[in-house]
C-alpha positions, -999 to +999 in steps of 0.1 A: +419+442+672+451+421+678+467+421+716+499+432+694+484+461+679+473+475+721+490+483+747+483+480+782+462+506+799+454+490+832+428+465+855+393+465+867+400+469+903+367+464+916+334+479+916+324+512+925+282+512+930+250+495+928+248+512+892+277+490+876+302+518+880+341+504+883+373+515+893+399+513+868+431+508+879+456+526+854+490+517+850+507+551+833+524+579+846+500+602+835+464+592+844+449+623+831+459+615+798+431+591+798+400+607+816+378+611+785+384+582+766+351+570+745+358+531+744+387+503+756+395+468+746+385+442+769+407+413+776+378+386+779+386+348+777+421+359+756+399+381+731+400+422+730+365+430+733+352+470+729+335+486+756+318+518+752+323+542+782+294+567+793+313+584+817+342+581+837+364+606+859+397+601+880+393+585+916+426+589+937+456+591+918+459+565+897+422+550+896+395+563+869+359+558+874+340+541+847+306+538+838+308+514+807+272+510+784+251+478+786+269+475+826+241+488+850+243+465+882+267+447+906+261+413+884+269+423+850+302+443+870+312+410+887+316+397+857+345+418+840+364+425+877+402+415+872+399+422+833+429+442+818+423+471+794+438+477+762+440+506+740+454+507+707+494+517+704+481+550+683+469+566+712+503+565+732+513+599+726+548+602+707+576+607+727+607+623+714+642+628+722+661+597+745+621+589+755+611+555+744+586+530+745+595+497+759+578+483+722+594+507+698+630+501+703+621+462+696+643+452+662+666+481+669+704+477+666+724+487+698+755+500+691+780+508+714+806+538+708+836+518+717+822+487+701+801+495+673+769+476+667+768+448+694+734+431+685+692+438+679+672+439+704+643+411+707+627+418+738+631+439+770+630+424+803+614+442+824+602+417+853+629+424+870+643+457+896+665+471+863+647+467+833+674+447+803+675+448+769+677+415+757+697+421+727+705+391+701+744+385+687+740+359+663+731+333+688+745+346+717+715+365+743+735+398+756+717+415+789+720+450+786+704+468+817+686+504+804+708+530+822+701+563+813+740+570+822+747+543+790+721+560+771+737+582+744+710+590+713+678+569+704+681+571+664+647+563+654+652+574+617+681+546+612+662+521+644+694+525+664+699+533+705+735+540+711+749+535+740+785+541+759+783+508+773+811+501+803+846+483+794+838+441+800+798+446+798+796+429+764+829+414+761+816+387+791+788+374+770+810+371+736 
């Protein structure tokens, strides 16, 4: 399994017993979502590696407990502390509607009412307090901040998100 093919599920925190248990940290909205879940990829010197889960359960909010096979002490936990889990992008449950993965929107057009298409999006920047679309026009980078007040329609069936983008947004970068 690639890295591209995952998505990001969360961090070994640290450890939770003597018997190798560890605490997951999870980074979704919905935790529960991901309480009986038979295996994860591993992130392990840059390669996705499956682990097979015996048990787990939630553990304070957003925290699972995990009991992976073949990990039955502190030693063999030490060793995969700070790893990031993976899962692969079929398990994200769809969303519908103006919902949208970060991902899925990647190679859409944007287009503007007023402006009509303005670009496709390569990337979205979320690093920073308002997450961008970084959206391509010919060679020009456009920042496009993901407001749900611009958000008109996400057109999956034609890859389209249309937007009612304020007077002068665009026009600066062109």
């Amino acid at each position: 399994m690639r890295k591209e093919e995952c998505f990001y599920l969360g961090k070994i925190a640290k450890k939770f017993s003597y018997k190798g248990e560890v605490l997951v940290y999870l980074d979704t909205d919905e935790p529960e979502l991901y309480e009986n879940m038979e295996s994860v990829f591993v992130e392990i010197n840059k390669d996705l590696v499956p682990f097979f889960i015996e048990n787990s359960a939630l553990h304070k909010n957003d925290f699972l407990r995990v009991k992976f096979e073949d990990i039955d002490n502190e030693e063999q936990a030490d060793e995969i502390l700070g790893c990031e889990l993976y899962l692969p992008l079929s398990f994200l449950p769809k969303l519908e509607g103006n919902q949208f993965y970060y991902h899925e929107v990647i190679g859409f057009e944007i287009e503007d009412q007023r402006l009509g298409v303005v670009g496709k999006i390569v990337s979205v920047n979320d690093s920073t307090a308002q997450p961008l679309f970084e959206v391509l026009n010919g060679t020009v980078e456009i920042l496009i901040p993901m407001i749900d007040q611009f958000l008109v329609k996400i057109d999956r069936d034609n890859k389209k998100v249309v937007m009612n983008l304020p007077e002068g947004l665009v026009e600066m970068y062109l």
